[in-house]
Structures are given as C-alpha cells and as structure tokens.
N, C-alpha and C positions, 0 to 999 in steps of 0.2 A: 180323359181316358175312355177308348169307348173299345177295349179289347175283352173276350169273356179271360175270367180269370186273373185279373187286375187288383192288386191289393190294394184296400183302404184302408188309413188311418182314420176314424171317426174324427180323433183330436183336431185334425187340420185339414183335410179333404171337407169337398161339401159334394153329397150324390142327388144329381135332382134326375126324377123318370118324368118325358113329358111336360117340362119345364117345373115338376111339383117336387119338391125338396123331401128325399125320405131319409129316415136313420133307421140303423139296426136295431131289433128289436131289445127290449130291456132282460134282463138276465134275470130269469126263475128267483125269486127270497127261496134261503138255503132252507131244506124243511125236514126234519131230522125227526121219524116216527116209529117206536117200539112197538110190536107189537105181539099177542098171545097167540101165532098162529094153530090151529086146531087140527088135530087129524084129518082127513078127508079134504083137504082144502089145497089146491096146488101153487106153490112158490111160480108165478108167471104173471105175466101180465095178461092174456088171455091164453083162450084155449077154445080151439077148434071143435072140438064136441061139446061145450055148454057147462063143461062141469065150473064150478066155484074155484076163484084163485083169492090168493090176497089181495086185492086189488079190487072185489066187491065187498071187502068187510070194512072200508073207507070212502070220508064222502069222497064225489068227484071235484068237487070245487073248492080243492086246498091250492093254498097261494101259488106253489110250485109242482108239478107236475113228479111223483116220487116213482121209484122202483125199486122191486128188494135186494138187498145184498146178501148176495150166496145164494144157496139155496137150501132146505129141508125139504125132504121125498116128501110123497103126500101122506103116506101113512105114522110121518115123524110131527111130533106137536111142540109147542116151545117158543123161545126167544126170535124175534126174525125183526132186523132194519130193513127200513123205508125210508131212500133219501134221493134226492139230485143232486148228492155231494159227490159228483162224480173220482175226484182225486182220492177222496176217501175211504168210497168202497174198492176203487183198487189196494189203498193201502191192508184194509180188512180182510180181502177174498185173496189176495196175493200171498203163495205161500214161502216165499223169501221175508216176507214180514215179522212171520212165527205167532200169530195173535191167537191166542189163546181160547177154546171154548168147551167147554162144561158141557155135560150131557147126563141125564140120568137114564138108563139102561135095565129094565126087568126083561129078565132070563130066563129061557127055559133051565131048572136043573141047579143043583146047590154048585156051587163056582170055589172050586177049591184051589188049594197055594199055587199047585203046578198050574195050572191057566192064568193065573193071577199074575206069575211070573213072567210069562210067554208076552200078556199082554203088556206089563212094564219093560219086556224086551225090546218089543216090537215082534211084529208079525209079517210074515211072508204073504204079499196077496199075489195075482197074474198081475199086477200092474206094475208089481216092486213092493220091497221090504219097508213097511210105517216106522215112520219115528218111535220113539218106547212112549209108551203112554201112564199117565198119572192114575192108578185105580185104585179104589179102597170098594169093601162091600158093606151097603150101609142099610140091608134088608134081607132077610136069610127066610124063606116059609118053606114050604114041604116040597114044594115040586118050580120054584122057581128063587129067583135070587135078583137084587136089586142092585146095579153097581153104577157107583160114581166116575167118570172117566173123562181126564183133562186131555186134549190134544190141540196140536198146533196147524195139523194137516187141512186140507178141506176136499178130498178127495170122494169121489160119489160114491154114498150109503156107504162112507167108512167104519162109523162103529158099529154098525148090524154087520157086516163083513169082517171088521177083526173078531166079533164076540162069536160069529159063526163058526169062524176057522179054529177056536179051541173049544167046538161042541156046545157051546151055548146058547143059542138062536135067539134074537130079541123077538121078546112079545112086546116093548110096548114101550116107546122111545120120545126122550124129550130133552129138550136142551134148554138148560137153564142161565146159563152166562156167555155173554161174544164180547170180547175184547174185555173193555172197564163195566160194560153194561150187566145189570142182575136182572133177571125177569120180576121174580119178587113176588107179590101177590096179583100181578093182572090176569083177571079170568080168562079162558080161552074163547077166543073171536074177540077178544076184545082191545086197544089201542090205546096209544097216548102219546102226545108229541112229548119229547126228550127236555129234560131238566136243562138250564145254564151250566150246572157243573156236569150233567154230565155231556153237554154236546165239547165241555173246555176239555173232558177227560181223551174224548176222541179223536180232540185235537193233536192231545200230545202224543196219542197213537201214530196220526198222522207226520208228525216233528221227525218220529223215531224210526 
C-alpha cells in the first residue's frame, strides 16, 4: 500500500519506511490521579500568561501522559481527576451520564427555607433551568452560611450561579466528591494515584 490514508492492521500488515520495519507506538499504561486541587490554580493544561495549572503540581515523568476531567474555576478548590482514560472522562464530564458531585459552598447571608427550596427546585439560569439539586445547610455563623449541594449537572460555575440567583454569593467553594471518588483528607496541592477499588468503582461508572 503506498496510498496516504491506507488502513493498517498491525495484527497482519508489516509497514516498513526505507526498508526499516516500524510499529505503532505502544498505548500510554492507564493512570488514574486524585487530586486536592487549590484555589488560585487553573484546571489546564497550560496557560499563556504563566500562571499555575494542575499540571505543575505533578511530576512530568508519570508512565502515561494525564489531563484533568472537567474542570474547577480557579477560584474553586477540591476534588479534581487526572487521567488518559479517555472513554472514561467522557463517561464522567458527559451530562446524559448523570454522575454525581458534591460541593461544599460558604455563603454570603443565613440561607433560609424559601432559597433552600428554589434550590432543590432547581433554578432558572440564561442558559436554561438546572436540575433540582440535593442541599442541606451544615454551618450557620452571623453573616454567612455553609451548604452542602449534590448535582449531576456540570455546567460552568454552576453552583456559584445557582447560589447567586437566590441572594447568596459564594465566598468560598470546594468540591468534595466526583462520581464514587471522596476527597477525604488530601491536603490542598497535593496528589495521589487512585486505589484498585477505586479505579474498579469507576469502572462501573463507566459499565453504566
């Protein structure tokens, strides 16, 4: 075959350039990394003005070449996957999925029934009306409020925007579970490649 755009079978084909025999390169070991991403730090792989991504708070030389799935603003701190498990972060970031993630949320302002409600409603944004969302408030002080809020969405700076739209403005935003994953105790900036059970739990994300 010497047409461009000629499919090979590695299995049965042999491609030699210049009479030297090459094969396709060997496929990334899959590499599955939690991590505490930190305020000020942005969800990218780079960035054109120097600032810090996720992507300097890991060494360079892991087996497989990772990227994050989804994303968190830079001013949002919390859970964040690192993988080249490409089939998987679409099952994750895709919102026909429904995958689940946790966030905890301090508020400007004590967050009473009637917004509490609006927000298990769901909320009206310019982009379209959010699914109803899971919220309990699990921190009440004088001039702010601390809330827990499950959503399936993954829509940009969705829960600073619903909590905005019923008068409550996030001060200070983090996300504590994505899918089967719990952050847990990893300190902020800081990493760890994924447990056996839980890269098998992600699997069965991926099943479903």
């Amino acid at each position: 075959m010497d047409q461009p755009g000629s499919t090979v079978d590695p299995r049965v084909d042999e491609v030699r350039v210049d009479g030297k025999r090459v094969s396709p390169p060997a496929r990334d070991t899959l590499v599955y990394i939690m991590m505490h991403k930190p305020a000020g730090c942005l969800t990218t792989a780079r960035d054109t003005h120097g600032r810090k991504t996720v992507l300097d708070l890991i060494p360079s030389n892991l087996p497989g070449r990772v990227f994050p799935v989804g994303r968190l603003d830079a001013d949002t701190s919390g859970l964040l996957l690192l993988t080249n498990d490409g089939p998987l972060a679409h099952v994750l970031t895709h919102p026909s999925f429904g995958v689940t993630k946790i966030y905890l949320a301090k508020v400007r302002g004590q967050v009473g029934r009637r917004e509490l409600e609006q927000l298990r409603g769901g909320i009206l944004l310019e982009d379209g009306p959010t699914s109803p969302a899971l919220v309990e408030v699990t921190e009440v002080q004088q001039e702010s409020s601390t809330l827990e809020l499950s959503i399936h969405e993954g829509r940009k700076r969705q829960v600073r925007r619903m909590c905005g739209a019923v008068g409550h403005p996030v001060l200070e935003l983090k996300r504590t579970r994505f899918g089967p994953l719990e952050l847990g105790e990893l300190a902020p900036g800081s990493w760890r490649y994924l447990s056996a059970e839980e890269i098998k739990a992600l699997g069965r994300s991926k099943e479903h």
